[in-house]
N, C-alpha and C positions, 0 to 999 in steps of 0.2 A: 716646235710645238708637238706635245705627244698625241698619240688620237684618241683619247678620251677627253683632251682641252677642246679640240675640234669638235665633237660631242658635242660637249657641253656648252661650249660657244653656239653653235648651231642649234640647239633646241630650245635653247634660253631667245637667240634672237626670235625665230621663228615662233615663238607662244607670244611675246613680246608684241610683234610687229599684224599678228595676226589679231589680239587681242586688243592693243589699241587701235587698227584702221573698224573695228566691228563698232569699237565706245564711241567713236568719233564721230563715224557715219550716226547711229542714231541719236545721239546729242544733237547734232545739225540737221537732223530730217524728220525726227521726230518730237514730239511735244509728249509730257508726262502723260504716261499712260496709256500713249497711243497704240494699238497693236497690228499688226498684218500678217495675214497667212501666208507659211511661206511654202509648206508643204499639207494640203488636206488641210483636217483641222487638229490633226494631232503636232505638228510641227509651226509655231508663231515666234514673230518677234514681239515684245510687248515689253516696252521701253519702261523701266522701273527704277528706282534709285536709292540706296540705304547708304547707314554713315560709316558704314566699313565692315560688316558683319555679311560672312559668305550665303550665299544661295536667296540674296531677297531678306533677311532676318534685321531685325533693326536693332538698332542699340539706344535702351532709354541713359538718360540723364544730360546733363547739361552738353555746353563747349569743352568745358573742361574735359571731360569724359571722352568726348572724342577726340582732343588733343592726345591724352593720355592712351589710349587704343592706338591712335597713330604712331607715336612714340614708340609704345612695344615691338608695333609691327616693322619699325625700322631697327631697332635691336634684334631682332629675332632674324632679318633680312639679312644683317651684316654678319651674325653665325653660320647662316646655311651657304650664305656666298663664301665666309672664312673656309668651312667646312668642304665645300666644293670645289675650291681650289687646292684643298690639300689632297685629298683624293688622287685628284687629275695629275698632279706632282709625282705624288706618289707612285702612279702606273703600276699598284696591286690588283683595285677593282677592276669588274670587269665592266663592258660599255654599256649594258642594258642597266647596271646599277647606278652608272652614272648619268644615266640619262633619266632616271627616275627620278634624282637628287635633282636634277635641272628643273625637272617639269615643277617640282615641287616649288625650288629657288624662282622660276621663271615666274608663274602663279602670284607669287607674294609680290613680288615687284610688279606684275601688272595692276595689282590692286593697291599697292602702296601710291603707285603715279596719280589715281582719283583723288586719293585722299590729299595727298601733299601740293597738287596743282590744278586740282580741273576748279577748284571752288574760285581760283585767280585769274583761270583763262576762257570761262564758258560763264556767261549769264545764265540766269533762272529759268528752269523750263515748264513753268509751271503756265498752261493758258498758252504757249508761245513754242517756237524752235528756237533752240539756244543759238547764240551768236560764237564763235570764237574767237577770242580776242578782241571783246566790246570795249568802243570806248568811254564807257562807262564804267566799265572796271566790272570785277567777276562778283557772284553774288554769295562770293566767304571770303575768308581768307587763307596765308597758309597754314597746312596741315587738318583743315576743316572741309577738305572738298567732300563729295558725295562716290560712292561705289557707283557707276553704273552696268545695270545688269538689262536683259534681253533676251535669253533664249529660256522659251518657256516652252515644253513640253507634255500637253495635259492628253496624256494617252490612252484615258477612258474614265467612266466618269461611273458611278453608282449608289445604292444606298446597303446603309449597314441594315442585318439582318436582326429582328425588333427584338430579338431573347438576349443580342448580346447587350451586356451591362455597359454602362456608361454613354456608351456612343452607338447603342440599338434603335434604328429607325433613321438613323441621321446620312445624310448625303455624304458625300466625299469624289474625291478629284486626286488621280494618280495620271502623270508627276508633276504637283501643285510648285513648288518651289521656283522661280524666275532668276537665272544663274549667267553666267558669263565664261569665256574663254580661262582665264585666270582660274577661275574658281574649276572648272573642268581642267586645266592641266595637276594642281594639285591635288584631287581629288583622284585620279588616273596613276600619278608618280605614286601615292601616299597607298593607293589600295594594290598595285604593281608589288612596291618594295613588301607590304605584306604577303603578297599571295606567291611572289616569285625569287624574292632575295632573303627569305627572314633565315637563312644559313648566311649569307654573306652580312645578311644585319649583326649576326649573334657573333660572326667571328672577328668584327671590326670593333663590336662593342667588346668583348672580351679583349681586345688588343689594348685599344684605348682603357680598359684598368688595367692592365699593367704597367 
């Protein structure tokens, strides 16, 4: 095994493994919407859930729609996993790029697993703390589970100053958005590969058209 598989194997499990024991503890401990400080009042957990869309963002339209979202996001999962195993094969790149490809790869799969199983393995947690593996059965089905998210970070709070247009005189909350492991390691890989590989980006894409 070369050591950018080892890489890659290791930061894929560890986002994985760190990412689900965080979903699972609040599913079963907490009830929708619940929130607790965990640092001050800038650092909460605050138990939220969307039907696949990163940082808290919801996705309108029916079941179908979010079949169809889940769908993508399992095609899109089995290119970067294609994609990161040819890499690691390859043993050109170098290991900080491959470990960027992972966080990215790792990310999609933590949040593919909501979607495709928690809707079959956790009841409702609406009013309640979910059960795992109710014998009732889960309250979707597959590929219809829920995203669940939790670390909110609202790190100061203000209002807009009255001259500016649109949104003068209005409140605001910096950083509003409620997000997850998953969505943090891709966001980390995806802003990495731009700010510190986009020469090894340009020279891998230039390979691949030829």
């Amino acid at each position: 095994m070369t050591r950018n598989s080892k890489i890659a194997i290791f930061v894929t499990a560890a986002v994985l493994i760190v990412d689900q024991v965080f979903k699972i503890y609040v599913k079963t401990h907490f009830e929708l919407g619940e929130e607790v400080k965990v640092i001050g009042d800038w650092f909460r957990l605050h138990f939220v859930e969307n039907n696949g869309m990163a940082f808290g963002m919801q996705l309108s339209g029916d079941s179908w729609g979010k079949m169809a979202l889940s769908l993508f996001r399992l095609c899109a999962i089995c290119a970067i996993g294609w994609y990161l195993v040819k890499i690691c094969r390859a043993g050109r790149s170098s290991c900080g790029y491959v470990a960027c490809i992972a966080l990215v790869f790792a990310g999609a799969v933590g949040n593919i697993i909501d979607s495709v199983f928690y809707g079959v393995i956790f009841d409702s947690s609406w009013g309640q703390v979910a059960t795992l593996f109710p014998e009732g059965g889960g309250y979707g089905t597959w590929l219809h589970g829920k995203v669940v998210d939790m670390l909110f970070f609202p790190l100061f709070s203000g209002r807009f100053p009255d001259f500016l247009p649109l949104c003068g005189g209005n409140s605001f909350l910096f950083f509003s958005p409620v997000f997850n492991v998953a969505d943090a390691a891709i966001c980390v890989g995806i802003a990495s590969l731009i700010l510190f590989f986009r020469d090894e980006l340009s020279s891998i894409a230039g390979t691949e058209g030829k």
